[in-house]
MARDOMI-465496 format. One record per residue (C-alpha): residue number from 1; x, y, z. Coordinates in pm, whole numbers, plus 50000, padded with zeros to 5 digits. Layout:
N
{resi=NUM	x=X	y=Y	z=Z}
...
//
This chain:
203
{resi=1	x=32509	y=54339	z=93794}
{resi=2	x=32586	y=54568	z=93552}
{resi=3	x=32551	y=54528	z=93136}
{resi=4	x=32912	y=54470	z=93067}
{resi=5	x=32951	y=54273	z=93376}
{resi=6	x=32666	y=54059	z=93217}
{resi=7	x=32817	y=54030	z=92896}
{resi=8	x=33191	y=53890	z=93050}
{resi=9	x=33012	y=53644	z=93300}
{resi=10	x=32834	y=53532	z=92957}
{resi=11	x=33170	y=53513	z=92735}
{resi=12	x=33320	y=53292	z=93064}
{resi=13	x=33065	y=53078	z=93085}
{resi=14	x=33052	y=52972	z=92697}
{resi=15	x=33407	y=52935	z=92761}
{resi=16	x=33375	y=52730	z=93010}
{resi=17	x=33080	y=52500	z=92883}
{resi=18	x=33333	y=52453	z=92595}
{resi=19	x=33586	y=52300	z=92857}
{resi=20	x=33318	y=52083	z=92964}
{resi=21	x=33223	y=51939	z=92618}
{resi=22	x=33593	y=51835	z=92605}
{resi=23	x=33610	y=51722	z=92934}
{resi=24	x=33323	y=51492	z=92806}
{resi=25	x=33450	y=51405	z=92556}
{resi=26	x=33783	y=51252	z=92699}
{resi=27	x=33577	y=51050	z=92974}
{resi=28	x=33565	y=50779	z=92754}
{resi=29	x=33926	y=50719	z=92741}
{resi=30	x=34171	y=50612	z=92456}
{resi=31	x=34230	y=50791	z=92099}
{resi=32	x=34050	y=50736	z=91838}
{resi=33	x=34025	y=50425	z=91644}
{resi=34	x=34130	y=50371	z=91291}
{resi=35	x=33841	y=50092	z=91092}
{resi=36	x=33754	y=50002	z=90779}
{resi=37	x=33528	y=50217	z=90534}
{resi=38	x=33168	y=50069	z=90626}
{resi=39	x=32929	y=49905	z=90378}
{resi=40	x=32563	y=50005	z=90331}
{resi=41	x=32502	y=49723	z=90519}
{resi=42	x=32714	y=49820	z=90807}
{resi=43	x=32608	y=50181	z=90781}
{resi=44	x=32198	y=50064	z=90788}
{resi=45	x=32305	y=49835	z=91090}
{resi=46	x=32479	y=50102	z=91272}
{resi=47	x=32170	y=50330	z=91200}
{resi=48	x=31908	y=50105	z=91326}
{resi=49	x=32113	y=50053	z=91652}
{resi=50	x=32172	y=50402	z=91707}
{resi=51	x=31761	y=50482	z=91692}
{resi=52	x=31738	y=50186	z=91940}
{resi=53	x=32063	y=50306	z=92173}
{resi=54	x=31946	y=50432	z=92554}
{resi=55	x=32004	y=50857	z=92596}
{resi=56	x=32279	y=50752	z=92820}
{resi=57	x=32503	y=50510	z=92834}
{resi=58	x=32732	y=50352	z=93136}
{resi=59	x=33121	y=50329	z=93126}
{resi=60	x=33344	y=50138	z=93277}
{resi=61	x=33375	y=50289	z=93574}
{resi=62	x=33042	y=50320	z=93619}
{resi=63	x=32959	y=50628	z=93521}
{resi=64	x=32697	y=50757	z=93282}
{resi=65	x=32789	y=50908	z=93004}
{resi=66	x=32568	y=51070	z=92743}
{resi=67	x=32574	y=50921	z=92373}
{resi=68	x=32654	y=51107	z=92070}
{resi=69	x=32428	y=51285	z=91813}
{resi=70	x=32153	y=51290	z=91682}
{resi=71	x=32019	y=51147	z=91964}
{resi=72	x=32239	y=51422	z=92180}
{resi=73	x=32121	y=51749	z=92070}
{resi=74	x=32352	y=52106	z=92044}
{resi=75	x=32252	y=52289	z=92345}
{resi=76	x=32304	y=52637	z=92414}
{resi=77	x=32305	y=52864	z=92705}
{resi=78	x=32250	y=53241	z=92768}
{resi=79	x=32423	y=53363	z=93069}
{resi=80	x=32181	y=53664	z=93055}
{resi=81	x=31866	y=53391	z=93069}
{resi=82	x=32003	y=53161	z=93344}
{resi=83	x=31787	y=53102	z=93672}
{resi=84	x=31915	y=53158	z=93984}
{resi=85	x=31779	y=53008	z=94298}
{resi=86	x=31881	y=53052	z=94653}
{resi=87	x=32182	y=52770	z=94733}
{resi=88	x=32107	y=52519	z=94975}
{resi=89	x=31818	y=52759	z=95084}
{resi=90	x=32061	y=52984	z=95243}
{resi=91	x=31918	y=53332	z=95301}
{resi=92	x=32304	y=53563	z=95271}
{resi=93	x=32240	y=53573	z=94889}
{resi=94	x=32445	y=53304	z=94757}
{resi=95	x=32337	y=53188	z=94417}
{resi=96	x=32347	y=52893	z=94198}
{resi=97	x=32211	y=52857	z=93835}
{resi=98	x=32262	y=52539	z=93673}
{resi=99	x=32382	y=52512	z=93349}
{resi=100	x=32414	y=52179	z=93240}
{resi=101	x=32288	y=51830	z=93437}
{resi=102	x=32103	y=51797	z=93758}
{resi=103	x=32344	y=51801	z=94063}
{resi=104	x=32089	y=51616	z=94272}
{resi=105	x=32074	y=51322	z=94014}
{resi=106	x=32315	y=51084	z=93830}
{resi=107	x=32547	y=51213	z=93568}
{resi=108	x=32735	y=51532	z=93497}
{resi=109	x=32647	y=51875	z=93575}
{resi=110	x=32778	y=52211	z=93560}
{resi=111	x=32647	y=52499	z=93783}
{resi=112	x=32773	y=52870	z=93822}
{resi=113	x=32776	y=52938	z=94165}
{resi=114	x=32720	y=53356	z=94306}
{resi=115	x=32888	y=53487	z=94622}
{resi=116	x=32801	y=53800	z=94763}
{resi=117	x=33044	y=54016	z=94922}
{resi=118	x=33161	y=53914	z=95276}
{resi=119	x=33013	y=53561	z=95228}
{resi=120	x=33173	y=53214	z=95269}
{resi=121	x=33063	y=52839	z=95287}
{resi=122	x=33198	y=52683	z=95627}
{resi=123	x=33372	y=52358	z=95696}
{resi=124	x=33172	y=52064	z=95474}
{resi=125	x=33259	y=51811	z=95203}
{resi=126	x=33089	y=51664	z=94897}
{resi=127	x=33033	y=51272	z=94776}
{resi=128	x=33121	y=51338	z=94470}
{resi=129	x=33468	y=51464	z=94321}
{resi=130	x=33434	y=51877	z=94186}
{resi=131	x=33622	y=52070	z=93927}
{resi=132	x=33573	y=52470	z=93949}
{resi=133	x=33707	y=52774	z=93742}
{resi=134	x=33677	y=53143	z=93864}
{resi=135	x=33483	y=53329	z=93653}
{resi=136	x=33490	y=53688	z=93830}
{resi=137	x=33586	y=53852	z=94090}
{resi=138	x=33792	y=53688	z=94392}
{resi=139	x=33753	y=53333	z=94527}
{resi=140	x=33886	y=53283	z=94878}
{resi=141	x=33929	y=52905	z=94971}
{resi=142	x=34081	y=52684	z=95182}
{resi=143	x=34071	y=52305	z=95327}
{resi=144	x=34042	y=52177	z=95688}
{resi=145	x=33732	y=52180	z=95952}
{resi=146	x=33857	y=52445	z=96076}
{resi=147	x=33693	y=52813	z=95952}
{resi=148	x=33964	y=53090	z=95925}
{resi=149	x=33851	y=53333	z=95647}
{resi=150	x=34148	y=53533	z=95716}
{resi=151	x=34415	y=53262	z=95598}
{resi=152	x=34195	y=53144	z=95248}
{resi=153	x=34431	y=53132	z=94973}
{resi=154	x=34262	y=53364	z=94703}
{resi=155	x=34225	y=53243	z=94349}
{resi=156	x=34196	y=53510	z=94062}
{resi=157	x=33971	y=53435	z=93734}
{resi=158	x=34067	y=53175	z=93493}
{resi=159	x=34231	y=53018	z=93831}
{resi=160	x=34128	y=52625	z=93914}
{resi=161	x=34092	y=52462	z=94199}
{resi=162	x=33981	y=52042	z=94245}
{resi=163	x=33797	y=51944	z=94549}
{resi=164	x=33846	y=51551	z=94575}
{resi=165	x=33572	y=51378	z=94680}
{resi=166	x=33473	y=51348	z=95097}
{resi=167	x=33758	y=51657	z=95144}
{resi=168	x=33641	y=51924	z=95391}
{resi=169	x=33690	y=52292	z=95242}
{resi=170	x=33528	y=52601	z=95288}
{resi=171	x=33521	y=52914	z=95031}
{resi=172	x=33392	y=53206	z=94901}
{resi=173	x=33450	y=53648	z=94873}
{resi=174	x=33610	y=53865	z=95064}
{resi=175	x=33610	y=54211	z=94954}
{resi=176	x=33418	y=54158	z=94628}
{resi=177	x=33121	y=53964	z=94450}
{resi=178	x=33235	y=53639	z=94313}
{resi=179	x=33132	y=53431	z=94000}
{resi=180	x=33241	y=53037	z=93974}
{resi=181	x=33195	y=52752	z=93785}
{resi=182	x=33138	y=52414	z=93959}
{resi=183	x=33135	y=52089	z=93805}
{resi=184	x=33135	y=51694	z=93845}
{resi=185	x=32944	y=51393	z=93821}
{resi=186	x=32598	y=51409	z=94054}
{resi=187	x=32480	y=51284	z=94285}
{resi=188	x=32637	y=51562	z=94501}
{resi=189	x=32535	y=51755	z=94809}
{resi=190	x=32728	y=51954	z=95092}
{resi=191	x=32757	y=51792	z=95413}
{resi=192	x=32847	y=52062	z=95713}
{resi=193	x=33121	y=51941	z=95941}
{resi=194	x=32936	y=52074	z=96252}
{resi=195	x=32612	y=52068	z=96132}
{resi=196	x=32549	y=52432	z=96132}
{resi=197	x=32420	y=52625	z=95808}
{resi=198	x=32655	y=52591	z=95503}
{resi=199	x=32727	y=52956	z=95443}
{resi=200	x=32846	y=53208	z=95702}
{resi=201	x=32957	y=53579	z=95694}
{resi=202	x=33338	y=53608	z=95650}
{resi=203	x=33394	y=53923	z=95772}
//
């Protein structure tokens, strides 16, 4: 990768952790609500039960949701410092670093997912519901069990594409290296249709 690639992937991904934070912050529906100026009382309360209040807490639907600050902290992440690891173990060079989250645990997560050149996921589906952005390059996807690289409908950066929950898809490059952002609320994992290995050459 070179410098200046580098530096974009990094600008995106800022970007895109910025979507997240609003993302978050809308999970817990409704607008904001208008109260009454609170009294030192109210305000010592309030402090005492926010040193006692859980890291996370639960909506309800069910999920967990983080709480506010202080308890929260102001993270930030250098695209130039992320670690990738081999996805799903595969050995074609596809990448994942997560940014945010654990995918393999409760709660939301963010990863950036790497796809070499002439690589593709085949036919599987995830538990969980999955939000992703294009970050660079060319992202070739398409839905069915059925893998035909050659009729993937591509998706340009800044492009998004949801992939509901228990929906078999497949995607990945073509011609070019390709850079996205994956999100959603873990547990998640990718279960193959036939029960093959996830990723697969697409040319």
């Amino acid at each position: 990768m070179t410098k200046a690639q580098g530096s974009w992937l990094k600008a995106q991904a800022r970007a895109l952790a910025c979507l997240a934070a609003l993302i978050l912050a809308g999970c817990g529906g409704g607008g904001p609500a208008t109260t009454a100026p609170a009294t030192a009382e109210q305000a010592s309360s309030a402090a005492a039960a926010a040193k006692a209040a859980p890291a996370v807490a639960e909506s309800a639907s069910g999920i967990t949701l983080p709480t506010g600050y202080p308890e929260r902290p102001f993270v930030r992440v250098e695209f130039d410092k992320l670690t990738w690891r081999p996805t799903e173990g595969n050995t074609l060079g596809v990448e994942t670093a997560v940014v945010e989250g654990d995918p393999s645990k409760p709660g939301y997560y963010l990863t950036i997912n790497h796809f070499p050149k002439g690589v593709m996921s085949r036919p599987h589906y995830h538990p969980d519901e999955r939000y992703v952005i294009v970050l660079r390059g060319t992202w070739h996807t398409d839905e069915g069990k059925e893998f035909r690289p050659a009729q993937t409908v591509p998706l340009k950066p800044g492009d998004f594409m949801r992939h509901p929950k228990d929906g078999p898809h497949y995607d990945g490059a073509l011609d070019e290296d390709t850079w996205v952002a994956i999100s959603g609320y873990g547990p998640t994992k990718a279960t193959v249709i036939d029960g093959g290995e996830l990723f697969g050459r697409s040319r």
